[in-house]
Structure formats: C-alpha cells, structure tokens
C-alpha positions, -999 to +999 in steps of 0.1 A: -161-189-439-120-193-453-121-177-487-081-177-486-083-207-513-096-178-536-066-162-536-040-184-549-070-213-575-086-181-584-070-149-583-090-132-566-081-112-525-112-112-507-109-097-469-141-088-444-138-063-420-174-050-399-197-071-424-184-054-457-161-081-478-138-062-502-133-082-535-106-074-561-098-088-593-055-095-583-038-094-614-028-059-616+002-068-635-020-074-668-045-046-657-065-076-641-071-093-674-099-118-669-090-157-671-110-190-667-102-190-634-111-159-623-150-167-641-147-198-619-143-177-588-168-157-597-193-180-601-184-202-569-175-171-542-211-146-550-235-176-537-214-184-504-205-151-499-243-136-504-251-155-473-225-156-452-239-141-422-203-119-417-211-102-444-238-074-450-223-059-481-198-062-507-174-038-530-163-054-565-128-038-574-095-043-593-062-044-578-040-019-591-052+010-620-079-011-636-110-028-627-104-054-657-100-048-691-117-082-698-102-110-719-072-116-735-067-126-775-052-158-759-084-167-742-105-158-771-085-185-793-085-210-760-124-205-760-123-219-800-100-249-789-120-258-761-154-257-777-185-238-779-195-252-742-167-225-728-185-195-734-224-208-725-212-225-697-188-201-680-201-166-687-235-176-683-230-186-646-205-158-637-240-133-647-263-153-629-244-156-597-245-122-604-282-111-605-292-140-582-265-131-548-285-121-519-259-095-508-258-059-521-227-060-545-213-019-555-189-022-579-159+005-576-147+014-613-113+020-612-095+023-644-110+007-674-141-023-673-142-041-708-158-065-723-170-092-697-160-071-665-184-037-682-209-066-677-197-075-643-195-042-626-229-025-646-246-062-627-237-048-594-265-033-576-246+004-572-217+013-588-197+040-580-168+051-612-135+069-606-134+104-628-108+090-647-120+053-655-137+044-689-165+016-698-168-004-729-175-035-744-154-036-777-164-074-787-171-060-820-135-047-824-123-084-824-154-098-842-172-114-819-205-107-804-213-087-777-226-120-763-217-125-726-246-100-703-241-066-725-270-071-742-291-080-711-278-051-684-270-021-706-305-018-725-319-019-688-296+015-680-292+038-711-322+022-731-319-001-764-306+027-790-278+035-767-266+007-759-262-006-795-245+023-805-218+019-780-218-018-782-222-018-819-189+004-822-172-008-794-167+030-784-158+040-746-178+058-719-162+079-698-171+089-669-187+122-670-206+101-703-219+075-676-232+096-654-250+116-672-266+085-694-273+069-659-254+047-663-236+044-629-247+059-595-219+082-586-186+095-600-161+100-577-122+116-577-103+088-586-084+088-549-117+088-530-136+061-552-131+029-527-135+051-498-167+060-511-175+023-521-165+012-488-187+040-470-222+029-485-212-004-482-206+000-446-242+022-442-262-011-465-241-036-439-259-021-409-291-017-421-321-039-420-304-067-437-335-088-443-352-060-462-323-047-481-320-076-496-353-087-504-358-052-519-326-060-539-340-094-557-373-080-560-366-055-583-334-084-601-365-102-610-362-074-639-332-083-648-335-123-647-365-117-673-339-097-700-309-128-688-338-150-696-346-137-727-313-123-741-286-144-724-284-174-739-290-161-773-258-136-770-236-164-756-247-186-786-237-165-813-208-154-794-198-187-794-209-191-833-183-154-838-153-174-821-149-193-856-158-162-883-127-149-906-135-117-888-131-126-857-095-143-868-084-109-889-087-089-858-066-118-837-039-113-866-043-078-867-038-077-830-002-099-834+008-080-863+000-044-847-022-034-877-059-025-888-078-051-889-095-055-927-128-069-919-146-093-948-182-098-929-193-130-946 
C-alpha cells in the first residue's frame, strides 16, 4: 500500500523496510504537538496498516527529541468552539484503532509522551522508553479531565491507586519510575532506544505471524472491556471540563505566564 498521502494530510512519515513499518509523529518543530490531523491519521493508517501483508510489525515514535507532548491550549479552546462531538468522536477512535490493530505496535518513548500520546504509546503492545524521556498526563493541570484512554490503560499497568495519583496531580514518570512500576517493558540509553525498538520489531515480523497476533488480541479483549467501561465516560466529562472556569483560568494562566488560581465550582 502508498501511505505517502500521510505525510503531507496528516503529518505523519511512515516507511517499511523487511515487514517492520516505522511511524513517527513529524512535527518535531513543536516537540510533535498533537493536532486534529494527526488523530485523523491515527485513526485511518492502524486498520490498513495492521493488515497489510508488508508489514509484520510496527514502531510508534516522534521525530525529533519528543514522542509528543500532546495538545496544545489552541486545540483545547478549538475543541470548545467546535463542540462536544470533537473529543468523543476523535479520541475515541484514535484508542480503539489502537487496541483493535492486528499488528504488534512497540512504541519507542523518546522525550516526553503527555496527555493523549501517554495514552497512545502505554496502548502499544511493548514499549520500550529512552533513559531520559518522561510520561504524564497533566489534563488536570489545565482543568480538564483525564478523559481521553488514561483512565482505561494506566489502571491496567500500575494498578488503580497509582494511576490516580499521577493522573490526579498531573506529576511525571520518569523513566527509572516506569520501569520499576511496570509500567513500560524496557528502558533503554536514549541513543540506542529505536535501535532496540526496531530489533524486536524485526524478531515479532518474522515470527509466526498468524499466532502473534491472535495472541496479541486475545489478551486486548482485556483492554476493550476497561475502553468499554471507562472510555466513553472520560471523554464525556472531558468534554463537560472544556467549558469549567477552571479549565479557562489555566488557559489564561498559560497566556499570561502565571499560576493558575483554581475556583473548582
């Protein structure tokens, strides 16, 4: 298949080489800050490229220092002008195609993953984090709620208390943090983390594809019960934050480089 169209609609650089595709976030000038269309791409490259038979594997990575550092106060105040219907629509696919692509996905953590990409690379089937890269999903530190997968995935790694202190705090996980929480698979040195990525990928590719991957959505039929039951709820009153005075303190604390003074109603 021609995924070049990715590229330029959805800023995304996608190459295949001996049945492992290599995907990377390509905005590396805003530290791969996540937009509309990037979700879109998401959501519309995982199901063709989970069975295109070229590919046996893939590696999920940013371009540049960072995997993402999620969205942007812009697109948090584009999600209130465009209506509730952007945040349950577009998130909730972007997670699904997640859990539901029939190809092994390993995300490679470079940098900092926040907010929406934490959730994107802790989907991934293995993930492998650069000694120097950080996690966190800091919703709360703009007001809104942790809505958009967080609450379905990290429960399932670190258990329920741990995950709401880090996601009720927005406070960051470093690496040495994640691996020992169990949270990711494998911290790496930051200059051999895609070579390492790329090496498991390559040993999944050439393995008995059929079983790998049943074995894979066998045990994501855990995971599509906690989307099923958590999901929909978070991106609700996500959606429901978008409009709080909190949630428009911190976007004015943010422009005006202060503290935000939280009023919770």
């Amino acid at each position: 298949m021609d995924y070049s169209a990715f590229a330029k609609e959805h800023e995304l650089d996608i190459t295949i080489k001996d049945r492992v595709a290599l995907v990377k976030f390509n905005r590396p000038h805003v530290r791969n800050q996540m937009t509309y269309a990037m979700h879109r791409g998401i959501e519309r490259l995982l199901p063709d490229l989970g069975v295109d038979p070229d590919v046996g594997a893939i590696v999920l990575t940013g371009a540049g220092t960072d995997f993402s550092i999620g969205g942007s106060e812009k697109q948090q105040e584009m999600a209130r002008d465009r209506g509730v219907k952007t945040i349950l629509r577009e998130a909730k696919y972007v997670v699904q195609s997640l859990a539901n692509c029939e190809a092994p996905i390993i995300a490679a953590i470079n940098g900092t993953a926040a907010q929406v990409a934490a959730t994107i690379a802790l989907m991934c089937d293995v993930i492998y984090m650069a000694d120097n890269a950080i996690i966190t999903d800091d919703h709360v530190r703009t007001g809104l709620t942790a809505g958009d997968g967080g609450a379905v995935i990290w429960p399932l790694l670190i258990g329920p208390h741990r995950a709401k202190e880090f996601m009720m705090t927005g406070r960051h996980i470093d690496a040495k943090l994640a691996e020992k929480m169990g949270m990711v698979n494998h911290v790496v040195p930051a200059d051999k983390l895609l070579d390492e990525a790329m090496a498991f990928a390559d040993e999944l590719a050439h393995g008995p594809g059929l079983a790998i991957r049943w074995t894979k959505m066998c045990v994501n039929r855990i995971i599509w019960q906690n989307l099923n039951l958590c999901l929909e709820m978070g991106l609700a009153t996500e959606a429901m934050s978008v409009w709080t005075k909190d949630h428009w303190e911190a976007l004015d604390a943010i422009r005006e480089g202060r503290k935000p003074n939280f009023k919770t109603e």
